[in-house]
C-alpha positions in Angstrom: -106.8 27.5 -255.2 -104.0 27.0 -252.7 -103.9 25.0 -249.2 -101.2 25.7 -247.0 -100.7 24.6 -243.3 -100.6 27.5 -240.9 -99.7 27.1 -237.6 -101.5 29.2 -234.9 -100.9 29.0 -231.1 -102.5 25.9 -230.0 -103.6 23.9 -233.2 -102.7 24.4 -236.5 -105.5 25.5 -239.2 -105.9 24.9 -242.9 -105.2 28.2 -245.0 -106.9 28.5 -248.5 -106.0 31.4 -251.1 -107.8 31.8 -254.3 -106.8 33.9 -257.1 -109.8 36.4 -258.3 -107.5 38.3 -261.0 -106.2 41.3 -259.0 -107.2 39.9 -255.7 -107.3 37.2 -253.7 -109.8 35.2 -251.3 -108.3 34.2 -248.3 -109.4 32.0 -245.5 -108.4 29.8 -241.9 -110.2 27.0 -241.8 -110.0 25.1 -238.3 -112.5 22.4 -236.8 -114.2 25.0 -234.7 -114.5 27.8 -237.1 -113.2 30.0 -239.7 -111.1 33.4 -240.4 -111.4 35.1 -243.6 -111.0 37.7 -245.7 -114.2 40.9 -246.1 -115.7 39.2 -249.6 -117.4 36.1 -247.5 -121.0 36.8 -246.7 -121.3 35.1 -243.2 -125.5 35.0 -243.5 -124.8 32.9 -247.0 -122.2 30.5 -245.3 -124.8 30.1 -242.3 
């Protein structure tokens, strides 16, 4: 898995990649909330 910074418009948010073979998992991660990639079943994460 990688962190990166990334900066948005008014905070910045921690990034994640991780390596599934051919693909990659990708998220934002920022103290209100989270951005990510198709593969993340919201209902599970709830």
């Amino acid at each position: 898995m990688e962190q990166i910074k990334v900066q948005l418009a008014k905070k910045q948010a921690d990034g994640y990649v991780i390596a599934l073979g051919p693909v990659n998992l990708v998220a934002a991660v920022t103290d209100v909330g989270m951005v990510g990639c198709g593969a993340f079943d919201v209902a599970a994460l709830n």
